[in-house]
LOLUM-83840 format. One record per residue (C-alpha): residue number from 1; residue in three letters; x, y, z. Coordinates in steps of 0.001 Angstrom, whole numbers. Layout:
BEGIN
@pos:NUM, code:ALA, xx:X, yy:Y, zz:Z
...
END
This chain:
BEGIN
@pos:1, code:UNK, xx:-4551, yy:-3883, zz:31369
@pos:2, code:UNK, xx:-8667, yy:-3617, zz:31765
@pos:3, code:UNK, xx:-8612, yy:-36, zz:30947
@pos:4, code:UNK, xx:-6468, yy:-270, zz:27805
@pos:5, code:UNK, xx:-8457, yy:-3319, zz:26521
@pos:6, code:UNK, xx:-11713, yy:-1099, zz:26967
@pos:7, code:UNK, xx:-10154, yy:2079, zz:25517
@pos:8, code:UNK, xx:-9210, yy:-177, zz:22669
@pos:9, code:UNK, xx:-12176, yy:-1270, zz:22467
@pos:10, code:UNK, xx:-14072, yy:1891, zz:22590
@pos:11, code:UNK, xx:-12028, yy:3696, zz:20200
@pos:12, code:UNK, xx:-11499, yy:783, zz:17296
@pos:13, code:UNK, xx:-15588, yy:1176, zz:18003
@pos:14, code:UNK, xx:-15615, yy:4559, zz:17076
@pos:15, code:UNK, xx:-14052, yy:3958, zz:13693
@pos:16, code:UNK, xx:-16877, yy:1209, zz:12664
@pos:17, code:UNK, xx:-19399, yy:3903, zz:11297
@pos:18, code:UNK, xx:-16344, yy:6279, zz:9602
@pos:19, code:UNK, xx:-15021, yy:2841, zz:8136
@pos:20, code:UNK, xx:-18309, yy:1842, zz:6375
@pos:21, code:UNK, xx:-19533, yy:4780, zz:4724
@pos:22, code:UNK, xx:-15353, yy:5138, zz:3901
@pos:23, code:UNK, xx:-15557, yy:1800, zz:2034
@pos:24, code:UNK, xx:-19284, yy:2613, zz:543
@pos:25, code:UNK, xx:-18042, yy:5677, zz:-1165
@pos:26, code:UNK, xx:-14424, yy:3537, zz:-2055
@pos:27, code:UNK, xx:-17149, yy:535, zz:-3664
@pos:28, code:UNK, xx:-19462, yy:3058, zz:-5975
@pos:29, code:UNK, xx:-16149, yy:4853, zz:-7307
@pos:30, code:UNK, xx:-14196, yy:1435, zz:-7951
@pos:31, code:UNK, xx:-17126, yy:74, zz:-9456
@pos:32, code:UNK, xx:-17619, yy:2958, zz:-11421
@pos:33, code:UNK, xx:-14224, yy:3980, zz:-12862
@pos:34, code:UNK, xx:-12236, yy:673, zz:-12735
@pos:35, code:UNK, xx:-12173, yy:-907, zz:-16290
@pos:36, code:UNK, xx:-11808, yy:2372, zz:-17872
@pos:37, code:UNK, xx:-8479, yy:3061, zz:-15668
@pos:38, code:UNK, xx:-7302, yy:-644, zz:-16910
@pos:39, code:UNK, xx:-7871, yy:793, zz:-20281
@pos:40, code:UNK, xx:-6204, yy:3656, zz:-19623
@pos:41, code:UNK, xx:-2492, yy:1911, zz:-18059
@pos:42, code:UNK, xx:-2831, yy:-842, zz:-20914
@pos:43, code:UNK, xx:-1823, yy:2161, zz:-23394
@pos:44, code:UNK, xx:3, yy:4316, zz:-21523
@pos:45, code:UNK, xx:3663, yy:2889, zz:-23295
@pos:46, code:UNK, xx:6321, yy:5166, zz:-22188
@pos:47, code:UNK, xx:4673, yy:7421, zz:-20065
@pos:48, code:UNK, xx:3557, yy:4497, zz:-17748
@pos:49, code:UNK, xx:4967, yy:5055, zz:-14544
@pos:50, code:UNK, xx:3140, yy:9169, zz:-14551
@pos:51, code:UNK, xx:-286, yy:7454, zz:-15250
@pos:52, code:UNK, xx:379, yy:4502, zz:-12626
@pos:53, code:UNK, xx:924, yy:6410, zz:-9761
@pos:54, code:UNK, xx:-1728, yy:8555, zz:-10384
@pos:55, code:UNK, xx:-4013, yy:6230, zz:-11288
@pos:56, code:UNK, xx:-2597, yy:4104, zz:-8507
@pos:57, code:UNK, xx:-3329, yy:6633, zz:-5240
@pos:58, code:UNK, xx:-6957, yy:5965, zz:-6027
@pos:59, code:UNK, xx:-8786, yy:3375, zz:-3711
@pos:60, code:UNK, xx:-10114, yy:567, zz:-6106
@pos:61, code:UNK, xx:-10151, yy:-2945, zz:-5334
@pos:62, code:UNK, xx:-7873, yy:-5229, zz:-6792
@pos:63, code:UNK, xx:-5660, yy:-3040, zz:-8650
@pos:64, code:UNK, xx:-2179, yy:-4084, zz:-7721
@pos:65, code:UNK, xx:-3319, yy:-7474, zz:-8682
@pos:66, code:UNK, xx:-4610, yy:-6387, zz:-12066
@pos:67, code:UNK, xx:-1053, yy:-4666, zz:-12793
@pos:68, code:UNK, xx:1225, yy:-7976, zz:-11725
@pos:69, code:UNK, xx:-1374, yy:-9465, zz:-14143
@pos:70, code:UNK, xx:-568, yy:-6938, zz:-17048
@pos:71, code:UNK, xx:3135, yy:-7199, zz:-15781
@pos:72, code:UNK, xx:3444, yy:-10365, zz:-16429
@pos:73, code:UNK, xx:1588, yy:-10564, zz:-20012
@pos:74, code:UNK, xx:4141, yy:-7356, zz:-21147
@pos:75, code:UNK, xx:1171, yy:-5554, zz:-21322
@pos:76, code:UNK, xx:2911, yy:-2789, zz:-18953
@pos:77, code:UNK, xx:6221, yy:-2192, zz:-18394
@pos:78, code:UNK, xx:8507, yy:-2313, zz:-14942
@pos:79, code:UNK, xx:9114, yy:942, zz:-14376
@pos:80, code:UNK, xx:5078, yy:1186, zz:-14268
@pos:81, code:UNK, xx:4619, yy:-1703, zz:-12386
@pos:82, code:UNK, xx:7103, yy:-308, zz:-9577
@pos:83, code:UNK, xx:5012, yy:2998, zz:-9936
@pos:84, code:UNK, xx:1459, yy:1309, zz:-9299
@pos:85, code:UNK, xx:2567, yy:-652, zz:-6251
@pos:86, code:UNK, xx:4391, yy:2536, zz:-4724
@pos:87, code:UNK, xx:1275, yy:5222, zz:-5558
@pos:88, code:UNK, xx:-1425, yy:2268, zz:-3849
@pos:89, code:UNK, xx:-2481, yy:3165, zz:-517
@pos:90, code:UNK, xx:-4440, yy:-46, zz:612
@pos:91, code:UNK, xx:-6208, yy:780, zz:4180
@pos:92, code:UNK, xx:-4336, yy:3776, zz:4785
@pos:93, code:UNK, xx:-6785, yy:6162, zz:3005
@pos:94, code:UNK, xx:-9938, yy:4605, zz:5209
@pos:95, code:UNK, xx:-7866, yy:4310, zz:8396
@pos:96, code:UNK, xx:-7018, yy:7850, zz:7886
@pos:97, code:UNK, xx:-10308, yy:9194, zz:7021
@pos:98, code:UNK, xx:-11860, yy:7488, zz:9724
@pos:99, code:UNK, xx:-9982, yy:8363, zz:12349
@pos:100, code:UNK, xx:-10699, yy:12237, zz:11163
@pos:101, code:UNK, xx:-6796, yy:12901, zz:9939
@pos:102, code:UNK, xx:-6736, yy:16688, zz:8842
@pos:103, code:UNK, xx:-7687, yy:16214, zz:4762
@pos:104, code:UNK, xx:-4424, yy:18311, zz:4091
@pos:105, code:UNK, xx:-2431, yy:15695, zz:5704
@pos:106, code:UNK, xx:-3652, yy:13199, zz:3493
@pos:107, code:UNK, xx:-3382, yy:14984, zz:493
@pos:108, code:UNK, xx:152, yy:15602, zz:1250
@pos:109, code:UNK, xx:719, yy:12053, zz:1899
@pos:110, code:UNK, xx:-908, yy:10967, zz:-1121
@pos:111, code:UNK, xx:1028, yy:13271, zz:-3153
@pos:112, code:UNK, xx:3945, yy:12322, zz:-2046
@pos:113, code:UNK, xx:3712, yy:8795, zz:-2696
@pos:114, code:UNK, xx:2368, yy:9634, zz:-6202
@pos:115, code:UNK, xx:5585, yy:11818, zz:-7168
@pos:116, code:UNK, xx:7274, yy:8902, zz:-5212
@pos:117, code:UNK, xx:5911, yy:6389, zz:-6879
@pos:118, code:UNK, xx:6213, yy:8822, zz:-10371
@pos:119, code:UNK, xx:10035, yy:8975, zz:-10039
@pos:120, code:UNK, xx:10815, yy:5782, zz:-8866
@pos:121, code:UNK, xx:8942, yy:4470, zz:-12105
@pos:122, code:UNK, xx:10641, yy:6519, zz:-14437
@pos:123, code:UNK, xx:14384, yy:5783, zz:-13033
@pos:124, code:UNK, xx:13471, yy:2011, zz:-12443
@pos:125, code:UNK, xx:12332, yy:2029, zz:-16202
@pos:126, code:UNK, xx:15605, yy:3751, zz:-17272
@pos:127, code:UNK, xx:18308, yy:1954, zz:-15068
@pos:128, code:UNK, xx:16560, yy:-1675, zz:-15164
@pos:129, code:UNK, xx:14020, yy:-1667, zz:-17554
@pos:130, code:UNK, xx:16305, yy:-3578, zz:-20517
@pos:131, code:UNK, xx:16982, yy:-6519, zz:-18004
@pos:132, code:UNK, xx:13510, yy:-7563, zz:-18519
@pos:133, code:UNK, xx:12513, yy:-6588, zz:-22090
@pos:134, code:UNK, xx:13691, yy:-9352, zz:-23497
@pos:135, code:UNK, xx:11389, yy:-11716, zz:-21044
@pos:136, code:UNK, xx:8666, yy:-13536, zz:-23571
@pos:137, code:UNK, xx:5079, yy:-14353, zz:-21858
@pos:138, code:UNK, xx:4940, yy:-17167, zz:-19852
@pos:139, code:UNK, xx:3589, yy:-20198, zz:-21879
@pos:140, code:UNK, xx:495, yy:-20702, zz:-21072
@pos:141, code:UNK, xx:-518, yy:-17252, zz:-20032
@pos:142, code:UNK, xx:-4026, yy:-16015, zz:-20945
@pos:143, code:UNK, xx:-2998, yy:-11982, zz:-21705
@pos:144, code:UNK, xx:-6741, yy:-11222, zz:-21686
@pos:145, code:UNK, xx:-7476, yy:-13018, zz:-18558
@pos:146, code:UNK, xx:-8629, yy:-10301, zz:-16076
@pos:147, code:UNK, xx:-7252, yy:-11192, zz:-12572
@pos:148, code:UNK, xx:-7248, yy:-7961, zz:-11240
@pos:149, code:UNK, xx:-10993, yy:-8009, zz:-11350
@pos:150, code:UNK, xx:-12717, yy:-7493, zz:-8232
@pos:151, code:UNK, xx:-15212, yy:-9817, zz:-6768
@pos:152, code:UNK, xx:-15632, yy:-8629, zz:-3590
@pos:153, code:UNK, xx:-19386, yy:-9922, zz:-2870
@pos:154, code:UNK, xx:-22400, yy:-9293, zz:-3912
@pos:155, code:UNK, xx:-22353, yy:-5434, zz:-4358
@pos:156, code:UNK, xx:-21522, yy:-2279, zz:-2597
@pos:157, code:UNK, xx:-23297, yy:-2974, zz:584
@pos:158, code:UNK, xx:-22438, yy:-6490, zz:1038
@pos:159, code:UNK, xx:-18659, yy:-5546, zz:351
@pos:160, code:UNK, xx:-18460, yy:-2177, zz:2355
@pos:161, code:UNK, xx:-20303, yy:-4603, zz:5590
@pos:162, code:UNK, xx:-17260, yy:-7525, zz:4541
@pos:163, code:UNK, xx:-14777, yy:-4614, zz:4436
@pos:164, code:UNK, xx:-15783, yy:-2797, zz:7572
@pos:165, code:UNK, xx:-15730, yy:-6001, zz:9967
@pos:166, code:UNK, xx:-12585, yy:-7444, zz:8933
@pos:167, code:UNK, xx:-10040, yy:-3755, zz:8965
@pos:168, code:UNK, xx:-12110, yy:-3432, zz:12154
@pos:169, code:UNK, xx:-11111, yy:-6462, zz:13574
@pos:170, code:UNK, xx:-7237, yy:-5881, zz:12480
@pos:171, code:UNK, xx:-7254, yy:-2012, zz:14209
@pos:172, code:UNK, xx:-8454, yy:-3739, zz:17291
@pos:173, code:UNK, xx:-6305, yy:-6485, zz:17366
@pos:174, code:UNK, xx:-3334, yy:-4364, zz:16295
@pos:175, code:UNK, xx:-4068, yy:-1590, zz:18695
@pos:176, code:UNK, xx:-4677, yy:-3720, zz:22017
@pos:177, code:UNK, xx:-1174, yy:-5051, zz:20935
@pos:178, code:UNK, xx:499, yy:-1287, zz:20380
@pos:179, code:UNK, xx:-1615, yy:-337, zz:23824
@pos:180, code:UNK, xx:-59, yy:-3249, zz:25806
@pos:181, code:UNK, xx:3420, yy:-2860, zz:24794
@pos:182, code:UNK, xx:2722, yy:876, zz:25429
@pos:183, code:UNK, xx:1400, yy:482, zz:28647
@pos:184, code:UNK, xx:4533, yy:-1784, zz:29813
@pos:185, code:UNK, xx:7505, yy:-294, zz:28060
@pos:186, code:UNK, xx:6403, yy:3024, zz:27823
@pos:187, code:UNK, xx:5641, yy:4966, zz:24375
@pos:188, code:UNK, xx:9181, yy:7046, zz:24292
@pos:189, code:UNK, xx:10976, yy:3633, zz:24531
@pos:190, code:UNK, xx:9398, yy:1852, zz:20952
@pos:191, code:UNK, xx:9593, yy:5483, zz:18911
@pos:192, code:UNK, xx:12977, yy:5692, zz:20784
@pos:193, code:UNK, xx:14277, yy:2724, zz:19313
@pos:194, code:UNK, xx:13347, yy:3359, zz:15696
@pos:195, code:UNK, xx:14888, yy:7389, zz:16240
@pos:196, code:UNK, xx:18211, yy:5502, zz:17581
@pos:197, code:UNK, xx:18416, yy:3267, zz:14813
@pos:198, code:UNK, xx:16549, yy:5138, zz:11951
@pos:199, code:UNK, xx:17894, yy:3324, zz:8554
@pos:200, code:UNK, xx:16625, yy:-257, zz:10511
@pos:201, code:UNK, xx:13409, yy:783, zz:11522
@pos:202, code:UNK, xx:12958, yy:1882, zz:8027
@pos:203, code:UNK, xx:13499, yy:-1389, zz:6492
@pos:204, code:UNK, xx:11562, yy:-2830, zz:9262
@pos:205, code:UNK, xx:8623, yy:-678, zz:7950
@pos:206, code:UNK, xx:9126, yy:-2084, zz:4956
@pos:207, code:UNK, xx:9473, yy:-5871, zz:5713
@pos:208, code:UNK, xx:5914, yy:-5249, zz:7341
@pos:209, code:UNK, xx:4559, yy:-3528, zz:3991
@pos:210, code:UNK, xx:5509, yy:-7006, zz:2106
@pos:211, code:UNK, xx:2532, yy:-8358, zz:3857
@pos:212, code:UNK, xx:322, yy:-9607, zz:1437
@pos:213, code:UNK, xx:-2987, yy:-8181, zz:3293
@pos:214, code:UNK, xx:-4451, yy:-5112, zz:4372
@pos:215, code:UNK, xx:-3010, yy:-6015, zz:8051
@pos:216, code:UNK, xx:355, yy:-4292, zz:6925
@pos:217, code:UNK, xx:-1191, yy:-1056, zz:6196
@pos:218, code:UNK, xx:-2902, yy:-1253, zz:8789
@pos:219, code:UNK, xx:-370, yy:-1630, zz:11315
@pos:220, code:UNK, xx:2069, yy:997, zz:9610
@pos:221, code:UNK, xx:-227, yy:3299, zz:9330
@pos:222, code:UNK, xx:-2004, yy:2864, zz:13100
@pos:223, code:UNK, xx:1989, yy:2888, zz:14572
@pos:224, code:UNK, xx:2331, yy:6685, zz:12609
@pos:225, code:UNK, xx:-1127, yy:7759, zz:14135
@pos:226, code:UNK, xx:-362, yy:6830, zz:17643
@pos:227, code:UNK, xx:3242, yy:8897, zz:17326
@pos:228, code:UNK, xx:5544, yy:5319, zz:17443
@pos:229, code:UNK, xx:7244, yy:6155, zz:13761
@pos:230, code:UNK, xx:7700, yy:9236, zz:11896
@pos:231, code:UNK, xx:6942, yy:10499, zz:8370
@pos:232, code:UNK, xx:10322, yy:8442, zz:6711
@pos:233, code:UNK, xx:9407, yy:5336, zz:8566
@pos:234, code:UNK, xx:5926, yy:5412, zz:7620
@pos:235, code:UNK, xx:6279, yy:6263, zz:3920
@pos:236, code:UNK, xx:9101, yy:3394, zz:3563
@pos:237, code:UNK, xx:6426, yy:1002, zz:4802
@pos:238, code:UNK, xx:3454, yy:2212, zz:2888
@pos:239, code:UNK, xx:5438, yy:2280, zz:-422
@pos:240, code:UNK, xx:6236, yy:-1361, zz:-253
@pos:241, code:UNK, xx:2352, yy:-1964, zz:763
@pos:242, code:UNK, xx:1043, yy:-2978, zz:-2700
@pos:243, code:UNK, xx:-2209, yy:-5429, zz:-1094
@pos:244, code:UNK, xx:-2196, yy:-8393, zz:-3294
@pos:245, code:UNK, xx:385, yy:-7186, zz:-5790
@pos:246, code:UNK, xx:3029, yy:-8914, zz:-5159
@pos:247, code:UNK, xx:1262, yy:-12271, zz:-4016
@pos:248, code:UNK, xx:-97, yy:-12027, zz:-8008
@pos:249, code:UNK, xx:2822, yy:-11699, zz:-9085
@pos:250, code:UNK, xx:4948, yy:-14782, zz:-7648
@pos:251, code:UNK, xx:1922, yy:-17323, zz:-8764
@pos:252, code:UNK, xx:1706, yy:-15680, zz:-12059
@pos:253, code:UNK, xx:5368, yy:-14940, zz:-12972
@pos:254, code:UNK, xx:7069, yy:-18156, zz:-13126
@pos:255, code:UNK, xx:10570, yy:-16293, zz:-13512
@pos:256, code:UNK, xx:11215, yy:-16501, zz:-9572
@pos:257, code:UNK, xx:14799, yy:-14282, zz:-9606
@pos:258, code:UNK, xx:13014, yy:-11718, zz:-11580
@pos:259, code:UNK, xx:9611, yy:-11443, zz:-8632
@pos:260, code:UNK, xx:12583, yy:-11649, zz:-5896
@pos:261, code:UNK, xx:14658, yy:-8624, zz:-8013
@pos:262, code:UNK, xx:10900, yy:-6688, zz:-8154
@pos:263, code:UNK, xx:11053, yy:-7392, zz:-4470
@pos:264, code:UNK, xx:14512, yy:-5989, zz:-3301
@pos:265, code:UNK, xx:13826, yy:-2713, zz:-5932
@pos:266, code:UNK, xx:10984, yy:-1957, zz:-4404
@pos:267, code:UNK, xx:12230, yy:-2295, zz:-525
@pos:268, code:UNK, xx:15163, yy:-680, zz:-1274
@pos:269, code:UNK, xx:14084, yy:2475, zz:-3389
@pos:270, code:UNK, xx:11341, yy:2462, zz:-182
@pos:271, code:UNK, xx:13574, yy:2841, zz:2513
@pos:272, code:UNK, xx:15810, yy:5231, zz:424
@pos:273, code:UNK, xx:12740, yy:7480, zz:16
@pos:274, code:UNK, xx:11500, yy:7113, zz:4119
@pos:275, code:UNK, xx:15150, yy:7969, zz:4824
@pos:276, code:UNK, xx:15566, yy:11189, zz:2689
@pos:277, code:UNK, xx:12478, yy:12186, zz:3605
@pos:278, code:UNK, xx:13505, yy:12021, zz:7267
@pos:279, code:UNK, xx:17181, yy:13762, zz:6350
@pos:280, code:UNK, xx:15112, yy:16710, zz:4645
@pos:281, code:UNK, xx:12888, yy:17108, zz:7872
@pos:282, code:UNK, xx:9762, yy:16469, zz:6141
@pos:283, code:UNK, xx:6465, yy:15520, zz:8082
@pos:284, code:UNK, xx:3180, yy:15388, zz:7180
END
């Protein structure tokens, strides 16, 4: 147990520099392009759900939040609101980066949650779009309130050093757990278990995506790095992980069955996608 608490350790370590020039070059480009995508998904009308997920895939703080907060004032529509919390990667990008993933990997990965997240938008908008048109604003609602915006401390550095510490302390805490039950049970077991039952694991995934912090991704995405899930399993969880999304969206959106239907589209249309992608023998 000594030597997988200091190879824990060691390699969450190793990560620390990767992580904070990750989340430097994440701060300048958020701070630099953010209100102008706003702009851009506050007129995109029909053709929401293409510019959400593309806009989506790209790391910028707060973003998910902002879109419950246009969800809610009508300002966007479902199908693009569905699209925006599928295409958002939360700490997978860093993670990935940082633990030197091959780049083609996770282009491929963010591709495919952007045509995912694309898709899912535009059938979500067709099938169940009408059962929420008729909706009005929630009295009381300031439509020009910006709650998506992101005060994350006092600038770049200060944020990137916040950023850093706290994903670090999450990979190590999450990792000395994966280690442990590794080094008792044996890695073939826990991967075993979600190959035996593959449909449940999914949804598992996906239960841990709902998370309202960057722990989910983290885990998700730290389980498909050390070989415990596959491609499906990974994809249903990191569809569902939309950061503060959804947590915006139950304080803001006082229509509770409507947040809860949000909820069971998205984990649903998630674990659909993880388990076709697993049925067409895709990996990344």
């Amino acid at each position: 147990m000594i030597e997988v608490l200091l190879d824990t350790l060691k390699d969450s370590l190793r990560l620390v520099p990767f992580l904070f020039v990750t989340y430097m070059a994440m701060g300048i480009l958020e701070r630099a392009t953010s209100e102008k995508t706003k702009d851009i998904i506050k007129k995109t009308d029909k053709i929401g759900p293409l510019w959400g997920s593309i806009i989506g895939a790209f790391p910028q703080c707060g973003f998910s939040a902002a879109a419950s907060y246009f969800y809610v004032g009508r300002i966007i529509t479902l199908g693009t609101l569905i699209s925006i919390y599928m295409a958002t990667s939360d700490e997978m990008l860093p993670i990935m980066i940082s633990a030197k993933v091959a780049p083609a990997t996770i282009a491929k990965i963010l591709i495919a949650k952007v045509v995912i997240g694309m898709i899912s938008g535009f059938v979500v908008e067709i099938l169940f779009g009408w059962m929420v048109r008729h909706n009005k604003v929630p009295e009381g609602f300031e439509t020009d309130r910006d709650d998506g915006k992101c005060n994350c401390g006092a600038g770049v550095l200060a944020d990137a050093v916040i950023h850093t510490l706290k994903v670090f302390v999450f990979i190590f805490i999450i990792s000395l757990a994966i280690g442990t039950v590794i080094h008792l049970v044996g890695k073939g077991a826990i991967s075993g278990l979600f190959l035996q039952i593959p449909v449940l694991g999914k949804l598992i995934a996906a239960f841990v995506g709902l998370v309202p912090n960057c722990a989910a991704s983290v885990v998700i995405t730290q389980l498909y790095l050390d070989g415990i899930i596959g491609s499906g399993t990974m994809i249903s969880g990191l569809l569902v992980s939309a950061g503060v999304g959804l947590l915006v969206l139950f304080k803001e959106n006082s229509r509770m069955k409507e947040n809860l239907w949000i909820v069971l589209l998205l984990v649903s249309i998630s674990v659909m996608w993880g388990c076709a992608i697993d049925l067409a023998g895709i990996t990344f």
